[in-house]
N, C-alpha and C positions, 0 to 999 in steps of 0.2 A: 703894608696893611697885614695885617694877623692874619693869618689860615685858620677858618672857624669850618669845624666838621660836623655831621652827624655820629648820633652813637647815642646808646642805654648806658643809665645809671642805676646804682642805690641810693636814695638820698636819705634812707637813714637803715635801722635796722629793722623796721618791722612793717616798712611798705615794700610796694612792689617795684621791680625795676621800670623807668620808664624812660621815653624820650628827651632826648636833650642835646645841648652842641656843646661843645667842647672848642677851645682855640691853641691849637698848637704850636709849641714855639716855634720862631725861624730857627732855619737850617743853617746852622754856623758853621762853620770850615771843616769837621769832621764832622758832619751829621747825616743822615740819610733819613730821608720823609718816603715812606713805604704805603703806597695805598692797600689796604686789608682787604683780601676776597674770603678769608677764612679764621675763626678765630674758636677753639676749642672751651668747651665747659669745664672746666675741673671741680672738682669737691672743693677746695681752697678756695675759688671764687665766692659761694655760699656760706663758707665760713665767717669769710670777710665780709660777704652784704651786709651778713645777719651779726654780725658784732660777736659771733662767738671765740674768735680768738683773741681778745683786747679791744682796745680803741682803734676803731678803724675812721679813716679822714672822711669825712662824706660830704659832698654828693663825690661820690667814687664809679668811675669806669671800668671794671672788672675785664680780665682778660688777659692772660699770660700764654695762651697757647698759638701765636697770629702767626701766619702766613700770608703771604702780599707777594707785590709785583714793587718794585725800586720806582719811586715816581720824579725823585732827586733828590744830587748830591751835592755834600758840600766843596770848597774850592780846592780842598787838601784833601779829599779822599781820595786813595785810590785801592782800595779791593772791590767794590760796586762800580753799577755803572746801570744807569736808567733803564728798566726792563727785565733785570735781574731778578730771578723768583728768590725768595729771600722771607726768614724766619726771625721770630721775637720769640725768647721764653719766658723765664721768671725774673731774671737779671737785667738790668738797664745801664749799670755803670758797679762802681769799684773804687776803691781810691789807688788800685795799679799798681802800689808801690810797696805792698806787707809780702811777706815770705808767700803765704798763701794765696796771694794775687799771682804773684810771679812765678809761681809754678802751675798756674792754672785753674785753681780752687776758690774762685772768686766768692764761691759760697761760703768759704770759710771768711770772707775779708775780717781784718784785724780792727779794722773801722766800720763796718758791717755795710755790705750792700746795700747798693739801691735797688727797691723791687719795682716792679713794672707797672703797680699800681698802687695806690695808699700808699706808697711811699715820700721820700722829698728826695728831689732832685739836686744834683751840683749847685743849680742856680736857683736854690731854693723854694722852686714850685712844687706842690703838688706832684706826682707820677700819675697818669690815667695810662688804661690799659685797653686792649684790643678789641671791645666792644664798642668801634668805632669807624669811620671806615677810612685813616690814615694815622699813622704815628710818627713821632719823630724821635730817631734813637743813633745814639753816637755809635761808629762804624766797629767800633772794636766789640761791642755785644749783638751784633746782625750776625745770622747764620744764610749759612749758602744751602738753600734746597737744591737737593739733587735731582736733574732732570727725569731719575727713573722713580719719582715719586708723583702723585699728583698734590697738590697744595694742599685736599681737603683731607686727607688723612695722614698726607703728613705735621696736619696740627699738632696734634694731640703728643706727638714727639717731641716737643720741646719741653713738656712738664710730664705727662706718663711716661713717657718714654724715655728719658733721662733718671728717671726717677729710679726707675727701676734696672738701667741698665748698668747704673757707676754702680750700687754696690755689687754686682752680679762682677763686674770685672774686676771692681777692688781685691773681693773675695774669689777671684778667678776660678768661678764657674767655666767648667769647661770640660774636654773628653776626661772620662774617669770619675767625674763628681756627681754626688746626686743631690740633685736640686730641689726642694718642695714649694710650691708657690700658696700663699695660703690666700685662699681670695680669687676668683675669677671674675673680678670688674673692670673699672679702668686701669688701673694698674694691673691687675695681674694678668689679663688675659695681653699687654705687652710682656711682661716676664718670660711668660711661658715662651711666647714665638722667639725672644733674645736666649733666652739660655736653652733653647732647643738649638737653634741655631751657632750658640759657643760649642754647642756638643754634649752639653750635661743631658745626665738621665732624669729627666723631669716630672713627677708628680704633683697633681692639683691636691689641693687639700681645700673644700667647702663644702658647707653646711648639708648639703643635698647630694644629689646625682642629675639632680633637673638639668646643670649646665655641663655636662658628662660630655656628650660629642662635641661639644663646641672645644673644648681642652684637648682630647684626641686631635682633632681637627687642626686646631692649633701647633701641634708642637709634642704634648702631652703624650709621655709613654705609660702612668698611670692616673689614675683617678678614684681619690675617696673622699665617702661622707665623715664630717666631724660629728654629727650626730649618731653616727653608727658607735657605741661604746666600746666595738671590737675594732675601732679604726687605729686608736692610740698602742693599744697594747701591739696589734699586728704589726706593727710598722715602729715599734720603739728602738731608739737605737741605729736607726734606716737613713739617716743623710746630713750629707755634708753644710750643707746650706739650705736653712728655710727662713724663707723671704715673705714677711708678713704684710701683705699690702693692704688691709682691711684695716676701716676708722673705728671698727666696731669695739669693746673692750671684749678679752678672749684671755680662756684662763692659760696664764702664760707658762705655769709649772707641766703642762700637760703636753703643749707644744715643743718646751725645752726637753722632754721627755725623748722626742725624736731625735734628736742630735745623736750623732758616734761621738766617738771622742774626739777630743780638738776642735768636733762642730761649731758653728756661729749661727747663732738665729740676728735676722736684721728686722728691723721694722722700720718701714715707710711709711705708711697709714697712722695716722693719728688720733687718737682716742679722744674724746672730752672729758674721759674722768683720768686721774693717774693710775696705774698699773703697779698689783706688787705682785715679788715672786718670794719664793726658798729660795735661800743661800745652796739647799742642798743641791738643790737641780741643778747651778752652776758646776759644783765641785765634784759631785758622784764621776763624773768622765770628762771634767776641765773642759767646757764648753764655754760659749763666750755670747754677751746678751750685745747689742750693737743699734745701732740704729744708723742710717744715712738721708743725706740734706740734699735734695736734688744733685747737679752738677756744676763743673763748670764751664766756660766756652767750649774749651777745646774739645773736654768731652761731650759733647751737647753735639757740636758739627760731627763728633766721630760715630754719634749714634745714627745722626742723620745719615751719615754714608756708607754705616754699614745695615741700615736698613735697607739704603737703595740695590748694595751689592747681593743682598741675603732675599727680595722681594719681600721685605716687613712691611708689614702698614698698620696701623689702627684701623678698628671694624667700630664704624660710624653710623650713626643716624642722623642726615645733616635737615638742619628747621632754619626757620626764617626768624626773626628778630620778635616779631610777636607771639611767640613759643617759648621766649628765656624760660618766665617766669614758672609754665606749665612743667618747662625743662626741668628747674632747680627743683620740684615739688619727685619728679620721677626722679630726679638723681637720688635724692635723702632715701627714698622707698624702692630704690635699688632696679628701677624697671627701665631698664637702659642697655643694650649690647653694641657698643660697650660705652660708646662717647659721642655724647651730643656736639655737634659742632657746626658755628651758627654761619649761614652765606649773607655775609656783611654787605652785599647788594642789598639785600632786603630792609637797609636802613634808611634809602632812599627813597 
């Protein structure tokens, strides 16, 4: 008989999430069915409710940040084992077999991954995501949470946290580098704790000083307003690496301003309108404009263990299922520190 669960939908773009069950496939010889205690909000999810990044598949199950307990496995797995605390990110499968699979970069697949939700599956269903309270997911995209984390913040680590951590190592942030984080939300207020923690000299770059000790707090050896007009000049020419996590559009020639030379600005954060720059701003000091696409497995469990080894967590406000909806309204209006993340109990 089918395993039918509870869990929130969108069932189109422009109503509100609501209840619903979902039936999820049987557990076939490498699969692992993960009951969810915990499943993370991201900005991505919103996007997708609301149809603003393309066609999204609906009624859809939102949810790429889960953490669970192993509830069973299938007859050929063996790195789980029932009771295992264990993680879902943005990824579900791969086709394994492209250059960029096999060295770990499933995000790059050649054939293009499967995502965790709106997506289709191998066996060409539908993907539903972690606003549910079990999933089933082949054992080679399951992460092992580390016992020195607790489930409900180490959600938000498999899409914040990741997000922010691969291009910080790609661009190997670390002692001697200076890092500017532009954005203290969900993304960045992960950045900050990760590239404090590689050893970079880290500066906050947002709009205010409102979130000022929270960034000291964090990690943060300076902090400045982008609204201040003396911020850009004072600091032009000042780091190695600035890591753009904000969805907001920002004028990019200003930002690139900050680079030394050889610098790289990355952007994680996604805008809805496109972005243009100068030519000059590149070439004045051979600076380099970039962007990075979450992770892949390997790197995704490496963030998880090196947040357990470093005490990182994401800084949470966890709500019950009848709160998404209030949730997704405070995420867009930015009244959030830092990530809403939902107790999947409360679907019951």
């Amino acid at each position: 008989m089918p395993t039918t669960v509870k869990a929130y939908a969108a069932t189109s773009a422009t109503e509100p999430l609501t209840p619903t069950t979902i039936e999820l496939r049987d557990v076939g010889p490498h699969d692992v069915r993960i009951d969810t205690r915990y499943v993370g909000i991201c900005h991505s999810d919103i996007h997708t409710a609301r149809g603003e990044w393309g066609a999204t598949n609906y009624p859809v199950v939102l949810g790429h940040e889960i953490a669970g307990i192993v509830a069973e496995v299938g007859s050929e797995v063996t790195g789980f084992r029932v009771g295992d605390r264990v993680g879902v990110g943005c990824l579900v499968d791969s086709c394994r077999k492209c250059p960029y699979c096999r060295r770990g970069d499933e995000q790059f697949c050649a054939e293009g991954y499967v995502e965790t939700y709106s997506g289709t599956g191998r066996d060409g269903r539908p993907t539903q995501g972690g606003y549910a309270e079990a999933i089933v997911v082949t054992e080679d995209f399951v992460l092992r949470i580390p016992d020195g984390i607790a489930l409900d913040v180490a959600a938000p680590l498999l899409c914040a946290g990741i997000t922010v951590y691969s291009p910080l190592r790609h661009w190997e942030a670390g002692p001697g580098t200076r890092v500017a984080v532009v954005g203290l939300g969900g993304l960045g207020h992960m950045a900050v704790q990760l590239a404090s923690a590689m050893g970079a000299e880290v500066t906050v770059l947002s709009q205010s000083l409102e979130k000022q000790e929270d960034g000291l707090r964090l990690g943060a050896a300076h902090y400045a307003a982008t609204s201040d007009p003396d911020t850009f000049s004072r600091l032009a020419a000042s780091f190695d690496l600035v890591l753009n996590t904000v969805s907001a559009s920002i004028d990019l020639d200003a930002y690139l301003s900050l680079l030394a030379v050889d610098g790289t600005m990355v952007t994680v954060g996604i805008p809805e309108q496109p972005l243009s720059l100068d030519a000059f701003s590149l070439l004045m000091r051979r600076v380099s404009y970039a962007g990075s696409n979450i992770g892949g497995i390997r790197e995704t469990q490496e963030v998880l263990d090196f947040c357990s080894e470093h005490g990182i967590a994401a800084l949470i406000e966890t709500i019950g299922a009848d709160q998404i909806n209030e949730a997704y309204e405070r995420v867009v209006a930015s009244d959030v520190r830092y990530r809403f993340v939902i107790d999947t109990a409360t679907l019951a």
